[in-house]
C-alpha positions as CSV (number, residue, x, y, z in Angstrom):
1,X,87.3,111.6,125.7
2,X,89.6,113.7,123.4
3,X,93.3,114.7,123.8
4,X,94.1,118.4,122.6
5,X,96.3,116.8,119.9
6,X,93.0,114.9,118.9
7,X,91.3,117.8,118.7
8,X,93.7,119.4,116.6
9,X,94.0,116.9,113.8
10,X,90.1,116.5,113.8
11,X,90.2,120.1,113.2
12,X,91.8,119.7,110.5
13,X,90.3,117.0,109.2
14,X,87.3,118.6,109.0
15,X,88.4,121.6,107.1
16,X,90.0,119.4,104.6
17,X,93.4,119.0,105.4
18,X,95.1,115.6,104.7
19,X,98.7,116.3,104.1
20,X,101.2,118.1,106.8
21,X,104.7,118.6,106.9
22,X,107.1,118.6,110.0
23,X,109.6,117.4,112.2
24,X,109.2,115.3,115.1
25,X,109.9,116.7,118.7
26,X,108.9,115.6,122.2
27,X,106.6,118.8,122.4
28,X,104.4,117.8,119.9
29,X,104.9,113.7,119.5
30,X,101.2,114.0,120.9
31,X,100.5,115.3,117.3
32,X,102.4,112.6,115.4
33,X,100.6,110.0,117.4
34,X,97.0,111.5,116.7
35,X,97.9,112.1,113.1
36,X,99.0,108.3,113.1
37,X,95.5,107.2,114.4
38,X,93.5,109.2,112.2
39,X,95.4,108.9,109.0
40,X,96.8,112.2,108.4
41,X,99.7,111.7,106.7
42,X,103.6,113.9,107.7
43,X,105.7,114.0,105.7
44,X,108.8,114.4,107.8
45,X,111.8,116.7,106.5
46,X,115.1,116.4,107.6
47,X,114.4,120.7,109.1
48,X,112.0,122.8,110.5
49,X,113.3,125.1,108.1
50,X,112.2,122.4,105.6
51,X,108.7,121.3,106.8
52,X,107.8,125.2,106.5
53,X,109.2,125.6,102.8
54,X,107.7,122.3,102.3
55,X,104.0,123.5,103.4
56,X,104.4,126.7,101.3
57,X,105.1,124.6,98.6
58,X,102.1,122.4,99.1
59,X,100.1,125.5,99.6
60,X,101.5,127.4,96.4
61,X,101.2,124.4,94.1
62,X,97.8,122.8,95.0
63,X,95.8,126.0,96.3
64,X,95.2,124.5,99.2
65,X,96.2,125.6,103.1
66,X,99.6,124.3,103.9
67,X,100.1,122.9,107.5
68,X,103.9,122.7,109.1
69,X,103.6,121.4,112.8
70,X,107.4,122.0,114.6
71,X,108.6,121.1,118.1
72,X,109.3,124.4,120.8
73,X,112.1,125.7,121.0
74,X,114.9,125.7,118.8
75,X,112.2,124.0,116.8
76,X,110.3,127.0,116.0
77,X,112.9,129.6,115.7
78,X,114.3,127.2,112.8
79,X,110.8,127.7,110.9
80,X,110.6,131.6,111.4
81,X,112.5,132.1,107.9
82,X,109.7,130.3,106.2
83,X,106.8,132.0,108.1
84,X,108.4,135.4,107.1
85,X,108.7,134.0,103.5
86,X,104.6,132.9,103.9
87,X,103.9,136.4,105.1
88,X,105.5,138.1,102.6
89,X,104.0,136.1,99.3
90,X,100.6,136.0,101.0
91,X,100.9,132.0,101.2
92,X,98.2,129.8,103.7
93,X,100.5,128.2,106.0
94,X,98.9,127.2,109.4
95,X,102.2,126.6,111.6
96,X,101.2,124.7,115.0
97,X,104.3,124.7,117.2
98,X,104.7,122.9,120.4
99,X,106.0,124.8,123.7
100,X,107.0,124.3,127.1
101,X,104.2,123.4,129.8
102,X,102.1,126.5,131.6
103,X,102.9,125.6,134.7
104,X,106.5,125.6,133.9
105,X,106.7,129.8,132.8
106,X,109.5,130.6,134.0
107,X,111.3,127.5,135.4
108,X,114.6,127.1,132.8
109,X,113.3,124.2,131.7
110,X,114.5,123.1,128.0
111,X,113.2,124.5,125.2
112,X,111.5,127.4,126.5
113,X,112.4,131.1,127.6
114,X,110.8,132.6,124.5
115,X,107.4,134.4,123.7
116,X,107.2,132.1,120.5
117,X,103.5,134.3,119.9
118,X,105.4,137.5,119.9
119,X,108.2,136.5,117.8
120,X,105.7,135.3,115.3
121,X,103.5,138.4,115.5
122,X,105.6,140.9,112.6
123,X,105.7,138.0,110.4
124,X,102.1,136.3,110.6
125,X,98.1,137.4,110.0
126,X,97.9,136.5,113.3
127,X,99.5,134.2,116.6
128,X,98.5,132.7,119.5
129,X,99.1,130.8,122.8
130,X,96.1,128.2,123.4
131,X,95.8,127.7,127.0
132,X,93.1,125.1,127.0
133,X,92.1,121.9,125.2
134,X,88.6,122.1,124.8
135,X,89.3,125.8,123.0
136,X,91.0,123.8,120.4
137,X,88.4,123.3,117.7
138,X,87.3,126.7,117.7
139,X,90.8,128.1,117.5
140,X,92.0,126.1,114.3
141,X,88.9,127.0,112.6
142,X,89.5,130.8,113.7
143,X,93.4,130.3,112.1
144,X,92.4,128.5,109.1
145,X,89.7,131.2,108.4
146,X,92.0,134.0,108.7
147,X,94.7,131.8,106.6
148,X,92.4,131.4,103.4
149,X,91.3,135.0,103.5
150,X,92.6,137.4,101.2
151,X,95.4,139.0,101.6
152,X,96.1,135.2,102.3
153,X,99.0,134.1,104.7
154,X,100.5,132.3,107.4
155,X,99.3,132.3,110.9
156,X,100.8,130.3,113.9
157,X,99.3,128.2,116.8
158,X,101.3,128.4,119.7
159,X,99.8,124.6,121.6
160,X,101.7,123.7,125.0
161,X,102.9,120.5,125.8
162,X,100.4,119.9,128.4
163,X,97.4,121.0,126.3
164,X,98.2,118.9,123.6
165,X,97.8,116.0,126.3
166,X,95.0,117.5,128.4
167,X,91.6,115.0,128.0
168,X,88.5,117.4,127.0
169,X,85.1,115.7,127.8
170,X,83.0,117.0,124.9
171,X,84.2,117.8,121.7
172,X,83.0,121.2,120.3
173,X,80.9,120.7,116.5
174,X,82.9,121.7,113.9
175,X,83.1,125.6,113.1
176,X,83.4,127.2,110.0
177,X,86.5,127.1,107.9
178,X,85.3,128.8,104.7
179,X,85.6,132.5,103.2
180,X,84.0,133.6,100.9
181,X,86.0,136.2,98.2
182,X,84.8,139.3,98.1
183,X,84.4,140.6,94.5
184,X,82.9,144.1,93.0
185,X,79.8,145.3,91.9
186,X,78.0,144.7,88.2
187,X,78.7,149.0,87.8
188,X,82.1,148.7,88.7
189,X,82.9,145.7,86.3
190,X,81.3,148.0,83.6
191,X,83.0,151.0,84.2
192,X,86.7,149.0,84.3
193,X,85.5,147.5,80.8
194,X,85.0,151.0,79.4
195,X,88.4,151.8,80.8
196,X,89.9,149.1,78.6
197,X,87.7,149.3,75.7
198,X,88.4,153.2,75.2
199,X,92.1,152.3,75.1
200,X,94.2,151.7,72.5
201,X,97.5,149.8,74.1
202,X,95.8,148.1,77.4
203,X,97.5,145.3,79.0
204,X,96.7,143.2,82.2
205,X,99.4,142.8,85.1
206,X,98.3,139.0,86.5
207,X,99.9,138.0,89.9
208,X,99.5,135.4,92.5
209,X,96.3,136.2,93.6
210,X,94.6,134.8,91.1
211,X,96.4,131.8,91.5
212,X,95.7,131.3,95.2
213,X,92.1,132.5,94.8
214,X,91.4,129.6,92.0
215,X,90.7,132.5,88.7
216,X,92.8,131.0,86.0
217,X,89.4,130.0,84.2
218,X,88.1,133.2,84.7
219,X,91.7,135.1,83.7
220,X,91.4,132.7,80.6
221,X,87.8,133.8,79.5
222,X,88.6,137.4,80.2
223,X,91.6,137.0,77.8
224,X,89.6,135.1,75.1
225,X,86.6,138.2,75.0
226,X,88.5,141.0,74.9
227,X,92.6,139.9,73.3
228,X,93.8,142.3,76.0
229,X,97.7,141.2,76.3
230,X,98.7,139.8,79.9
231,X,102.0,140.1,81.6
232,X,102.5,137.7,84.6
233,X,104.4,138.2,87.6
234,X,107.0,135.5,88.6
235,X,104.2,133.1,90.3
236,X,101.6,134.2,87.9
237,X,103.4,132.5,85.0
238,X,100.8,129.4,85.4
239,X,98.3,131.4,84.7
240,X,99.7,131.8,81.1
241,X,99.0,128.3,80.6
242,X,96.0,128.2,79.0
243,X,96.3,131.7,77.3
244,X,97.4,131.3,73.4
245,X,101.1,132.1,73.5
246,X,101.1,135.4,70.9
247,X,99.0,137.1,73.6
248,X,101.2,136.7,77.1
249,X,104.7,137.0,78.4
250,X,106.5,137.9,81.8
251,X,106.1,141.1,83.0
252,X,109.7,142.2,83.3
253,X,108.9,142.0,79.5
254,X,107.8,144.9,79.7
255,X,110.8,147.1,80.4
256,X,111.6,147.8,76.3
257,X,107.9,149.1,75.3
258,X,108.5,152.7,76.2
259,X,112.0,152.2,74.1
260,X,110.0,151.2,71.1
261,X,107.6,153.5,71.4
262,X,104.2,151.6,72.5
263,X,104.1,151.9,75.8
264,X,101.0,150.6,77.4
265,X,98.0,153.4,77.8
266,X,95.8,151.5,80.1
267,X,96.7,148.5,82.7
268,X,94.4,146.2,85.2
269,X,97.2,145.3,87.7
270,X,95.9,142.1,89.9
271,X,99.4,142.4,91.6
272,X,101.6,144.1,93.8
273,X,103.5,147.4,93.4
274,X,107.4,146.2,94.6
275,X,110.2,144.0,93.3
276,X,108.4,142.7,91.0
277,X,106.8,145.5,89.1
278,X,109.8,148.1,88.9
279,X,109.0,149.4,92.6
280,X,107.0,152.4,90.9
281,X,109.6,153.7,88.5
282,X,107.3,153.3,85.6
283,X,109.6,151.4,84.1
284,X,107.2,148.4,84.1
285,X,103.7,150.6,84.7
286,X,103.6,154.0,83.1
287,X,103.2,156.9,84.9
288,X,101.3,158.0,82.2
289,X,98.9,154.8,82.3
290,X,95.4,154.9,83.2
291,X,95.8,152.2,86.0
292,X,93.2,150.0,87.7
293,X,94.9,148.4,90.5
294,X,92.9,145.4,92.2
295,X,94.1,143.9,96.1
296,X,92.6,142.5,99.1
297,X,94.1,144.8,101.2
298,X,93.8,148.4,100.6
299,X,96.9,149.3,101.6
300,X,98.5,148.1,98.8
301,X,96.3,150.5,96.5
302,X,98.7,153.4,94.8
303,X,101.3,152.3,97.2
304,X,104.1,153.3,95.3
305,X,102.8,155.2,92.2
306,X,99.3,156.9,91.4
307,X,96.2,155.0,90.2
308,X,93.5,155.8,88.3
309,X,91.2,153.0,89.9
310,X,91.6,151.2,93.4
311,X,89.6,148.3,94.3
312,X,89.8,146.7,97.5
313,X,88.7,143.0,96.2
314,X,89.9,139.3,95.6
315,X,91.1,139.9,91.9
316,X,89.9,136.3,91.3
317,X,86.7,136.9,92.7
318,X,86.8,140.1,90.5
319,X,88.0,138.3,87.3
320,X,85.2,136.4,87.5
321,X,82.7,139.6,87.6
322,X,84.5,141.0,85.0
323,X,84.0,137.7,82.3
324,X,80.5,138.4,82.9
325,X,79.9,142.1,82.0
326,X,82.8,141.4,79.5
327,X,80.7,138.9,77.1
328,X,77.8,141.8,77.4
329,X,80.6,144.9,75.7
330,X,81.8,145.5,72.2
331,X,85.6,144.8,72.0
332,X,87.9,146.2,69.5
333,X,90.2,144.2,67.5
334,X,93.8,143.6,69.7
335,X,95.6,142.0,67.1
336,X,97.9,144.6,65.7
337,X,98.6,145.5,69.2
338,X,99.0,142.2,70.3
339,X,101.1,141.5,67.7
340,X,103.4,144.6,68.4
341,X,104.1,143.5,72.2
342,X,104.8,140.2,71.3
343,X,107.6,141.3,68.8
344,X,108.9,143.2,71.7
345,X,108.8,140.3,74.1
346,X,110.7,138.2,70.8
347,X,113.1,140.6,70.2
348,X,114.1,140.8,74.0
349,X,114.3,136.9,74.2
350,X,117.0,137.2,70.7
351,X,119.4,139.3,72.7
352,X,119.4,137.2,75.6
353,X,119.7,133.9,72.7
354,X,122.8,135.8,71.0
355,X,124.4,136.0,74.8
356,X,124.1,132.6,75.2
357,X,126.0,131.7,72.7
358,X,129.3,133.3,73.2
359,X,132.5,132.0,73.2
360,X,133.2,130.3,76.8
361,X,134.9,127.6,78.7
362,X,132.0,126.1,80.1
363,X,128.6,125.7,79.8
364,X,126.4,129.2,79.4
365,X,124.0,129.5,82.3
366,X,121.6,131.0,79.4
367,X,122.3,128.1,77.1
368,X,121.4,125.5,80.0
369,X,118.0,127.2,80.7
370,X,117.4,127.1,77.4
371,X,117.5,123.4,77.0
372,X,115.8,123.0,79.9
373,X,112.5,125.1,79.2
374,X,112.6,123.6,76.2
375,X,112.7,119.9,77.5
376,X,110.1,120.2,79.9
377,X,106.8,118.2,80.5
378,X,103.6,120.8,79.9
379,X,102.7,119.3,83.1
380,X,105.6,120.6,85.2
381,X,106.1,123.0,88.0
382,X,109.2,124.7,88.2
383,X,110.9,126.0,91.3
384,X,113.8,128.4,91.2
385,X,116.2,128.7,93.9
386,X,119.5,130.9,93.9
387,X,119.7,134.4,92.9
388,X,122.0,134.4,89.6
389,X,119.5,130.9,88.3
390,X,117.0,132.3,89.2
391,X,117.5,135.8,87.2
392,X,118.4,133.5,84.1
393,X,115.8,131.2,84.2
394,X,112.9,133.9,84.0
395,X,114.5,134.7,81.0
396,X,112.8,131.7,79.5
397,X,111.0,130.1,81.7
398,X,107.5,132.6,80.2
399,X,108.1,129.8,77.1
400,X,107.8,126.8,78.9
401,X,104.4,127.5,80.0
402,X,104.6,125.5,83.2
403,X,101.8,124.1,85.7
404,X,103.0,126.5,88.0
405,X,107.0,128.7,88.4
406,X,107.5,128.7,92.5
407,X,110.8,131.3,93.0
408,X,111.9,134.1,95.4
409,X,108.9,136.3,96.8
410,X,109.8,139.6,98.2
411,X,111.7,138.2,101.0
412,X,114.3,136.9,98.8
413,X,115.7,133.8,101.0
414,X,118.5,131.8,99.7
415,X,118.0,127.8,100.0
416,X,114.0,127.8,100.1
417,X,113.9,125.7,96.9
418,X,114.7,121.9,98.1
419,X,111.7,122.6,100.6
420,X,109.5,124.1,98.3
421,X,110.1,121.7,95.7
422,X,109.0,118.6,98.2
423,X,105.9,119.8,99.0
424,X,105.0,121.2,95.7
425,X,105.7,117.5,94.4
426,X,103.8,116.4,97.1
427,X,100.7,118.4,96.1
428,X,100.8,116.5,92.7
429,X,99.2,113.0,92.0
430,X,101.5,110.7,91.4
431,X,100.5,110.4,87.8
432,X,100.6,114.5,88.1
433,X,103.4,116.0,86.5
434,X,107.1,116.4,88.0
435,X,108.3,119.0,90.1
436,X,111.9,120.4,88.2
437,X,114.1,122.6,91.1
438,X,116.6,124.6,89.3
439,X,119.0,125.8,92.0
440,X,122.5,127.1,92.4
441,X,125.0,125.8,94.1
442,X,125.2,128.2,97.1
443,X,121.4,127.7,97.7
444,X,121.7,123.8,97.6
445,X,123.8,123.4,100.5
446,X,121.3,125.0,103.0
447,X,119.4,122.0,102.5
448,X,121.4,119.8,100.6
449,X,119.7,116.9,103.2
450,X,116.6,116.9,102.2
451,X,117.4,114.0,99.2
452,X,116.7,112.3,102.0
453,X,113.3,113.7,103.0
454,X,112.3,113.3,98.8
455,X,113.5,109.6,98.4
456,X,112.1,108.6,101.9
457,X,108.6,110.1,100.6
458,X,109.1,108.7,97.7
459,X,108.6,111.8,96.1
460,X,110.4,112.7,92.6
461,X,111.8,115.5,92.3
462,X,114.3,116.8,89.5
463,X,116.8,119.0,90.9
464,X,119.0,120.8,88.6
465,X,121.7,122.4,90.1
466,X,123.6,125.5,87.8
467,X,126.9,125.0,89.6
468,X,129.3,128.0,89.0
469,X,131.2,127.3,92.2
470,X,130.6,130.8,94.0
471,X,127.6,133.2,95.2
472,X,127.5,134.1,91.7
473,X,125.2,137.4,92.3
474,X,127.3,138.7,95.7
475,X,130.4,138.2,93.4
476,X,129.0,140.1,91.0
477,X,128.6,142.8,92.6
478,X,131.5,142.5,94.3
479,X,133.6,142.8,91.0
480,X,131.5,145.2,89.3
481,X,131.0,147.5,92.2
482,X,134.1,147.0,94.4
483,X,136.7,145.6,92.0
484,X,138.1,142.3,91.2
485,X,140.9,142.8,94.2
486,X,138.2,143.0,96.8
487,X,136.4,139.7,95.9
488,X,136.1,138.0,99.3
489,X,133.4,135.1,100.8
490,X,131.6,135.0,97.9
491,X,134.2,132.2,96.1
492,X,132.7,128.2,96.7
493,X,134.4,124.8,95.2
494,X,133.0,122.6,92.4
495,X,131.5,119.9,94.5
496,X,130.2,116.5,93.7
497,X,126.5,117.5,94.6
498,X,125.4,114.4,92.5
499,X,127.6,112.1,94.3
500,X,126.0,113.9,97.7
501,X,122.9,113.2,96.6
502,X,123.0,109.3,95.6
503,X,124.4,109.2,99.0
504,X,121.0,110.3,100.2
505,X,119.1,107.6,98.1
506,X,118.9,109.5,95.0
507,X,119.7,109.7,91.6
508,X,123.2,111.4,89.9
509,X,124.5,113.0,86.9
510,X,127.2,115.5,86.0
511,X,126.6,117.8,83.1
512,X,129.0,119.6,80.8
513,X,127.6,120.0,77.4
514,X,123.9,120.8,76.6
515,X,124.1,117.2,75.1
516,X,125.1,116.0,78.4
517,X,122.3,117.7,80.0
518,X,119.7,116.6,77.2
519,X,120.5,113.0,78.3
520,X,120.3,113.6,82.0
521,X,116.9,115.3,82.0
522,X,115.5,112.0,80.0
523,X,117.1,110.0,82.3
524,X,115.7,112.0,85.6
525,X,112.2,111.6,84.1
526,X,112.7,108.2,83.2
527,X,113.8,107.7,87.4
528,X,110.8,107.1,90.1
529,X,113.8,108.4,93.0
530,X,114.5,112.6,93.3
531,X,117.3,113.2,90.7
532,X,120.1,115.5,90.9
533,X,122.1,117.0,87.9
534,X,125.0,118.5,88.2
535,X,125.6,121.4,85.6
536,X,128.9,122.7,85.4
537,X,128.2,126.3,84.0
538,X,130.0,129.5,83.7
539,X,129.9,132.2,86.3
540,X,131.3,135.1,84.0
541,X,127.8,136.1,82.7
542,X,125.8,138.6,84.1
543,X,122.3,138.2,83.9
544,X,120.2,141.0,82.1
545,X,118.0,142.1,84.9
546,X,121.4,141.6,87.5
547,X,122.8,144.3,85.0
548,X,119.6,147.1,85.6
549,X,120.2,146.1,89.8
550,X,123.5,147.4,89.3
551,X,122.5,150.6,86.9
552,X,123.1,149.1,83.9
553,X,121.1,148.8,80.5
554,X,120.2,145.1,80.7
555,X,122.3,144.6,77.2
């Protein structure tokens, strides 16, 4: 015989899974004991909040499902944050949450009271109560199918305490846990080819769905026919990896074409209309562009501006379609036009190096990004927590080339990065390549606990921490739009966070000087504990893309 929480760790066994995140609870010790027997390794974090993050990261940085389990109650609502975050990025996150007994609805008994399906239900693919045991194998599979499928994203088990422990007789056969991507037809590859052959500036918008749906070798042999430019998105940026550096850059890039005249004419935009893609101005995507737009969900199609194209397909399923009927088409030569973007990208990159270098007190947040992208191990993934770091760092971080750049989705939550960084490092080998947070101060403290999580796990991580003692981007905005009288609850102090985090079983440095922070950054790589550096940097400078949030010309 077979306990529900059996069950549910064969599950997902079977489909693969050998890594969860969470944090234990009576509700769900059933789990932790099953997981114990059959060798599932938790990683426990020192939050819900944290296990979530933690599972996204996982899920972001090995394309793989990510798997949070979290006790009822208080429990749960703790982990809503990072289900909203999943829902939003189109991350696969199976949460399976713990709750109160069925036959104690309604009793005020602890940690219940709540619909825990229903709060889930606006920020998941899909939630539900199981009410028996021997449903359990059929269930996970359901949630892990509708996890992987694209639009990919989070869904939620709610198991009660009493199925967990019920004994089930026979144990279902495993069910199905695979989707296959849906792609496009051999005309429709054809006729998007023409589209981009007949143009003379075309350019291809890359996003995260090629990176969740595994088409970075099929982006890369796309690229290598045809010398069509690509401009990433935040998480696409790993995608540029093994794309020759004169022929890709970050799409925010593109803001100054239409200024030098050479706008793009035609774009095949594998991403999102929204944040990050100038939310339809046309500042990013010309109006005047013929656009082929590519998503899972057709919704998304023309959503904010018109199109000239809509597919409703995986674009890495596409991607790999359109390799095919590319190697079978006449391309024109790219590299005059090439060349001209790339001088655009360079000559947006020199404004932001001549900012960096002005006269200050302390340490320019520009200049310390710039040492860092330029120390960094090829094999690195970056995450970037904190609004003001994080608006710096993607000045530079396009450069760096990394594994993979983990920051702010469209949800936009503060603190996310200590989570995301542990199970992104945890997704790695541990010959694999370092995880590198870079995080401001005000988003540290959320989870300034989990140096303890990282150095329990043994788990590396290098967290760099631009310290400008304030909610630098709040301030801002609070001095450029209110005035400098009306600053109020945005001010922090310069704390010790290195001191903090040796406390925790950690490394520590303080940084002043971009010689200081050289050193340290050899040192943290040199370390086999998590690492955190202290960098003492200026809060007067306003970031370039902070400046066009507020109306401004970004120089």
């Amino acid at each position: 015989m077979k306990t529900g929480s059996q069950l549910v760790i064969a599950a997902l066994r079977e489909a693969g899974v050998d890594l969860a995140f969470g944090l234990h609870g009576a509700h769900i010790d059933s789990l932790f004991q099953a997981a114990l027997d059959d060798g599932l390794r938790i990683i426990d974090t020192r939050s819900e909040a944290g296990a979530g993050h933690a599972a996204e990261g996982y899920a972001r940085a090995a394309n793989r499902l990510g798997v949070a389990f979290v006790t009822a109650g208080g429990g749960f609502t703790n982990v809503l944050t990072s289900m909203a975050n999943a829902f939003m990025d189109r991350t696969p996150v199976l949460y399976v949450a713990g709750s109160g007994r069925l036959d104690e609805s309604e009793t005020n008994t602890l940690q219940a009271g709540i619909d825990q399906v229903a709060m889930a239900a606006s920020v998941s693919k899909w939630a539900f109560r199981v009410t028996r045991a021997d449903q359990i194998p059929r269930l996970v599979a359901q949630a892990i199918r509708i996890a992987r499928a694209a639009p990919r994203g989070p869904v939620l088990l709610d198991i009660p305490w009493d199925v967990l422990l019920a004994p089930v007789d026979e144990p279902a056969p495993p069910f199905a846990t695979q989707v296959a991507p849906s792609g496009l037809s051999s005309g429709q590859a054809a006729r998007i080819c023409d589209l981009l052959r007949g143009s003379v500036r075309p350019i291809i918008v890359a996003g995260s769905e090629i990176v969740r749906g595994g088409g970075k070798a099929a982006l890369e042999a796309f690229v290598r026919r045809t010398g069509i430019p690509v401009f990433a998105d935040f998480e696409g940026l790993g995608l540029l990896s093994g794309i020759e550096r004169e022929n890709a850059g970050l799409v925010q890039g593109l803001a100054s074409f239409a200024d030098h005249g050479c706008a793009p004419d035609a774009v095949l935009l594998m991403a999102r209309f929204g944040l990050n893609t100038g939310h339809g101005s046309g500042r990013l995507i010309p109006h005047e562009a013929m656009v082929v737009q590519v998503d899972s969900d057709a919704r998304e199609l023309g959503r904010l501006q018109a199109v000239t194209m809509g597919i409703v397909a995986d674009p890495a399923a596409l991607l790999g379609e359109l390799a095919v009927a590319a190697e079978d088409a006449a391309w024109p030569d790219r590299a005059g036009w090439r060349d001209r973007a790339m001088s655009i990208v360079r000559d947006r990159q020199a404004h932001v190096r001549r900012e960096a270098t002005a006269a200050s007190d302390r340490l320019h947040p520009a200049a310390a990004c710039a040492v860092l992208t330029a120390w960094l191990p090829a094999d690195s993934v970056v995450v970037a927590d904190g609004a003001l770091t994080y608006l710096w760092l993607s000045e530079w971080i396009a450069s760096a080339r990394p594994r993979a750049f983990l920051c702010h989705g469209y949800f936009g939550s503060m603190g996310v990065g200590m989570g995301v960084a542990l199970g992104a490092q945890a997704a790695l080998p541990p010959a694999g390549g370092r995880v590198v947070l870079v995080t401001g101060d005000g988003a540290l403290g959320y989870s300034l606990a989990e140096f303890d999580a990282m150095a329990r796990a043994g788990l590396p991580v290098i967290v760099v921490v631009m310290n400008n003692a304030s909610w630098g981007a709040t301030q801002h905005f609070q001095e450029m739009v209110m005035g400098p009288n009306r600053v109020t609850g945005t001010p922090l102090a310069r704390r010790d966070y290195q001191d903090a985090a040796r406390a925790l079983g950690a490394g520590g440095h303080v940084c002043d000087t971009v010689e200081d922070l050289r050193a340290a950054l050899d040192a943290a790589l040199a370390d086999t504990r998590p690492v955190c550096i202290n960098v003492q940097v200026d809060l007067a400078p306003v970031p370039p893309e902070e400046k066009v949030l507020m109306g401004q010309k970004p120089f």
